[in-house]
C-alpha positions, -999 to +999 in steps of 0.1 A: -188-395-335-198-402-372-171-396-402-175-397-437-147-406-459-158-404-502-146-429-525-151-422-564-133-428-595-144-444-629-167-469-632-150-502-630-122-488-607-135-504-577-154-483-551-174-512-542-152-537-540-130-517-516-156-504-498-169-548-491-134-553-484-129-530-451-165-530-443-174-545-407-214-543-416-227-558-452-221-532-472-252-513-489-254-513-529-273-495-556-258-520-583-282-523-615-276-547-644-256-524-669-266-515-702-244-495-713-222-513-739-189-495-733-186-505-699-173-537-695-189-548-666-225-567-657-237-544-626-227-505-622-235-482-597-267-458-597-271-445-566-244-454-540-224-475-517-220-479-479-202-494-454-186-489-424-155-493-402-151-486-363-129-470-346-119-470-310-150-463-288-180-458-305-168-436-332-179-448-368-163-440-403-185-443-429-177-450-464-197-435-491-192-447-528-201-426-555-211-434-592-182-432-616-207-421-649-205-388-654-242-384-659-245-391-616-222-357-608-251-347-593-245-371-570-211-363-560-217-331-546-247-346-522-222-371-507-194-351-506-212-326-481-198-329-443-173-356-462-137-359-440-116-370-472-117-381-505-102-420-520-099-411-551-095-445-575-081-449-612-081-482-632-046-486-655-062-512-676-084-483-685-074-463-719-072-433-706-068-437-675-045-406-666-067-378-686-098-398-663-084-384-628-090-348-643-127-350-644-130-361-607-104-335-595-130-312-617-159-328-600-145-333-560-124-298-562-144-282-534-137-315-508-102-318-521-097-285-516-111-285-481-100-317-465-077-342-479-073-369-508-057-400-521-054-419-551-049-454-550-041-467-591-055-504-593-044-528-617-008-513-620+007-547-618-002-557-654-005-525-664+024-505-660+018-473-681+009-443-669+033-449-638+030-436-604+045-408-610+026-394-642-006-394-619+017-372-592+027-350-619-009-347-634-021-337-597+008-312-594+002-291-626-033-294-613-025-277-575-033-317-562-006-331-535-020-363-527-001-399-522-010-418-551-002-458-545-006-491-563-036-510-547-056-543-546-091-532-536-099-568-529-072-567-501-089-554-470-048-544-460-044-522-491-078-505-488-071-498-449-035-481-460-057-457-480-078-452-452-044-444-432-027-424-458-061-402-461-057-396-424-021-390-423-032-361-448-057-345-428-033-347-395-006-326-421-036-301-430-046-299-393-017-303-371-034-333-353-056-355-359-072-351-325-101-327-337-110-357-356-113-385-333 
């Protein structure tokens, strides 16, 4: 069997970094030199990423990483379709980091609200404001109960405990995870 788990979150959050990082095939890219001067960054994402993890068996999950410009939405929806969960990632060095999560609950409501999600908040460490707990509370007064954790995406271990933690959400939505895998 053949799962698909979505990662998205602003440009510069990184969905394909974390997506290299867990991937047991070279990972696919749609990276294009950036011209866009208010994204600090020399490649961004056009199309999307892939990659791929196994899992006991022969059974597959495939990662799928989505544009973060707002101007690919489009896209979203096409890779959200047959999609198991959602990774959903912010960037704290961003300004505005927090309000940022609201257009990607917007854009991913329909998979959120039929499977499962989590947020993991990069670059917490050296930037400490909005806390953990401002994104919870942003997702609560937006109907969104999802972990949301602190995470390296260049750490294969961090990117797998997302992967975990979006399971461990479905299995709580479900009752088991066994109609799954």
């Amino acid at each position: 069997m053949e799962y698909k788990i979505v990662f998205a979150g602003v440009t510069g959050a990184g969905k394909t970094t974390a997506i290299g990082s867990v991937s047991e095939i070279d990972p696919v890219r749609t990276d294009v030199r950036n011209h866009d001067a208010s994204l600090a960054k020399e490649f961004t994402t056009v199309g999307l990423d892939y990659g791929e993890v196994a899992l006991e068996g022969s059974d597959r999950l495939r990662l799928y990483g989505t544009p973060g410009q707002t101007r690919f939405e489009f896209m979203w929806r096409i890779v959200s379709q047959g999609a198991l969960g959602l990774v959903l990632l912010a960037d704290n060095s961003q300004d505005g980091a927090l309000d940022a999560i609201d257009t990607y609950i917007d854009g991913f409501s329909e998979l959120i609200d039929r499977t499962a999600c989590v947020i993991g908040v990069g670059r917490s460490e050296s930037h400490s404001e909005p806390g953990l707990d401002d994104y919870a509370d942003r997702l609560a007064e937006r109907g969104v109960i999802c972990p949301v954790v602190p995470v390296d995406v260049r750490r294969r271990s961090d990117v797998l405990m997302l992967l975990d933690l979006l399971l461990t959400q479905l299995e709580m939505k479900t009752g088991t995870t066994d109609e799954l895998f």
